[in-house]
N, C-alpha and C positions, 0 to 999 in steps of 0.2 A: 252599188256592188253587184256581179254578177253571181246568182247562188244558183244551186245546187237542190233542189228538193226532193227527198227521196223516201217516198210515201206511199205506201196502198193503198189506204182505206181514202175514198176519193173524194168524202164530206171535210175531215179534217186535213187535207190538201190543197182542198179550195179554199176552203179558211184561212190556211198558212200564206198562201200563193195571193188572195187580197189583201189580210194585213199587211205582208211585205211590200207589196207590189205597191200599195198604199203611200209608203213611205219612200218610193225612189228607186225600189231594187226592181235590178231586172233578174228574170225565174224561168228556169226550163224543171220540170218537173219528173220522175222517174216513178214507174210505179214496183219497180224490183231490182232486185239488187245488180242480177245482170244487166239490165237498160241502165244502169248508174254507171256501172265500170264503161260502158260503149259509150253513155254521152263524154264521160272524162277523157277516154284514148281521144276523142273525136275534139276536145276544146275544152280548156282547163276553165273553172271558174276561182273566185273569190273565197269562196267558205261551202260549207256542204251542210246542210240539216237532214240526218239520217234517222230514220224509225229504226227501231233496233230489231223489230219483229217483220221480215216479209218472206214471203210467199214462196219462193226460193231459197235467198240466202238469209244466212244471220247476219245480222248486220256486224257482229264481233267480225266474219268473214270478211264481210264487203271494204272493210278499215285494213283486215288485213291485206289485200291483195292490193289497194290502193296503194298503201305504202311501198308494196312490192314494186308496185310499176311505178317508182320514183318521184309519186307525188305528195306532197308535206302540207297539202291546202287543209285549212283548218278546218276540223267535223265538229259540231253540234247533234251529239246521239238523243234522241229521243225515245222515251219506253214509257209502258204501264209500270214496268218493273223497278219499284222506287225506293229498295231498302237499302242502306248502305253498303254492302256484298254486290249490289248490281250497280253503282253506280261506282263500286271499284272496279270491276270485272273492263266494265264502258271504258275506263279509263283509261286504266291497263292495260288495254287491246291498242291504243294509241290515238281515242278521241277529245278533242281540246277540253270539250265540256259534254255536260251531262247535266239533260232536264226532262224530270219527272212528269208524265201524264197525268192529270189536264196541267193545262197550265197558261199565262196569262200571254193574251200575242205581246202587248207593249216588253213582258220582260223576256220574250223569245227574241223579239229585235235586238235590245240590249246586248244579250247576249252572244247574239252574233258580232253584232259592233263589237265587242271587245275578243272575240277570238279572232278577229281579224284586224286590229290593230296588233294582237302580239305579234300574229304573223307575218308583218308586215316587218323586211330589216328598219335599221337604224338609218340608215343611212340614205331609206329611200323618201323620210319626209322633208328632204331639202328642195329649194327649187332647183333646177337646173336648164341650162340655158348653154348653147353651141351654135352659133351662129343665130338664124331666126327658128332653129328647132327648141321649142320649149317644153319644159313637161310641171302639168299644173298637180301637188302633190294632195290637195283638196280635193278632187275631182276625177284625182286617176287618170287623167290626161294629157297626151300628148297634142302640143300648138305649133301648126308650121303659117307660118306667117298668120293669113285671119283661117285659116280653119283649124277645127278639131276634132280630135279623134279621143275616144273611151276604151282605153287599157282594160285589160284585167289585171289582176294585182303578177302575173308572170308576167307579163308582157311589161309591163311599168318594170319590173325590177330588173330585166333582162335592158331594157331601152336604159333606164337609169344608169347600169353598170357600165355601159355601151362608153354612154356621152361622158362618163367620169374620168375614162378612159380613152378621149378623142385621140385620134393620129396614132396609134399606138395598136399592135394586136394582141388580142385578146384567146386565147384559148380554150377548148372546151370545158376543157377542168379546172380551167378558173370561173368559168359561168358557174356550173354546178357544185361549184363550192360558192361560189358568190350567192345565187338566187336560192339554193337547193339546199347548201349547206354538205353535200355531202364532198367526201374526201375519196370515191373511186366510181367509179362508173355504173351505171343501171344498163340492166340489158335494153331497155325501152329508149326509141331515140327523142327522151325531152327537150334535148337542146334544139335540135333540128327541127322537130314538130312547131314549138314554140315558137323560134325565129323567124320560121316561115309565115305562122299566121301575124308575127308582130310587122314584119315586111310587107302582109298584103294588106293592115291595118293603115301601113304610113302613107302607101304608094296610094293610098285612097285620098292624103290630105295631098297628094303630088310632092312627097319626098320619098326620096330611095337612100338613105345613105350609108347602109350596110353592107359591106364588101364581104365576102365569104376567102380566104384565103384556104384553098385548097389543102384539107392534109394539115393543117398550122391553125388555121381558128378563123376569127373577125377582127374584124377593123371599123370604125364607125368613122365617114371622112368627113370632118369640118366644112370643105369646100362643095359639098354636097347639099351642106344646111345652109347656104346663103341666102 
């Protein structure tokens, strides 16, 4: 998975950033709360592990403004602050989970593993397959003949809805009700942002099959996947 580490103090970051890293995950790292909202405008990841305490913002802040700019990637809040009033506070600000300072790396991993399975739709741990465009749901990746490419969990579920959807157009407000969940519009252009870098992800394995229909939405064309 690609995460999100969002940390000051730069002893317990490095720690964070080899256990994971450890285990598979790839890690761009934030040491405030502003560099975390500019790495996300800049490329969505998989899950976010958030200190609740930095240097600028609160981290209750950082959740919310997140949310604001239309992103629902699941946060992992991390504090000293370990009584049950602060690990409601965490909650209720709008973070998946909440884990008390110190704490063990093997059940930080965990953890994350499972806020990102919730977040992950139903529908997106199917195989799916369109001509020779395949997408491996193990692995987060999309297969165009022998090569492959490593989705992020948008990018996977914007492609999945894509190909669910072959021959057919698709509109914006059905992606973001599809991938997003939401039912009206954000002012931030996720849809666009998104498609873009999942288009410069595929045209890397030498497929394009994404047609932009002006005004009207996308269309994902079979005869593109051959």
């Amino acid at each position: 998975m690609r995460l999100l580490i969002v940390e000051d103090d730069p002893v317990i970051a490095d720690q964070i950033a080899r256990s994971l890293h450890a285990v598979g995950h790839q890690l761009r790292v934030a040491t405030t709360g502003a560099a975390a909202l500019l790495a996300l405008r800049q490329d969505d990841c998989d899950a976010i592990v958030l200190d609740r305490m930095l240097p600028d913002l609160n981290g209750l802040s950082v959740i919310d403004q997140i949310r604001r700019d239309g992103l629902s990637t699941p946060i992992l809040m991390l504090s000293a602050l370990g009584s049950v009033k602060d690990r409601i506070e965490g909650l209720a600000s709008g973070a998946d989970d909440y884990l008390a300072k110190p704490f063990d790396m093997d059940e930080l991993a965990a953890r994350i593993a499972a806020i990102a399975r919730r977040g992950t739709p139903a529908g997106d741990s199917a195989r799916l397959e369109v001509g020779r465009l395949r997408l491996d749901p193990s692995g987060h990746q999309a297969w165009f003949r022998n090569q492959a490419v490593t989705l992020n969990r948008r990018q996977y579920s914007l492609l999945a809805h894509l190909m669910r959807h072959a021959d057919r157009l698709v509109t914006r407000s059905m992606l973001l009700e599809a991938v997003w969940g939401y039912a009206f519009a954000p002012t931030a252009n996720i849809v666009e942002s998104n498609l873009s870098r999942l288009r410069t992800a595929l045209i890397g394995i030498d497929c394009d099959p994404i047609e932009t229909q002006r005004g009207a939405g996308y269309t994902l064309r079979s005869e593109r996947c051959a």
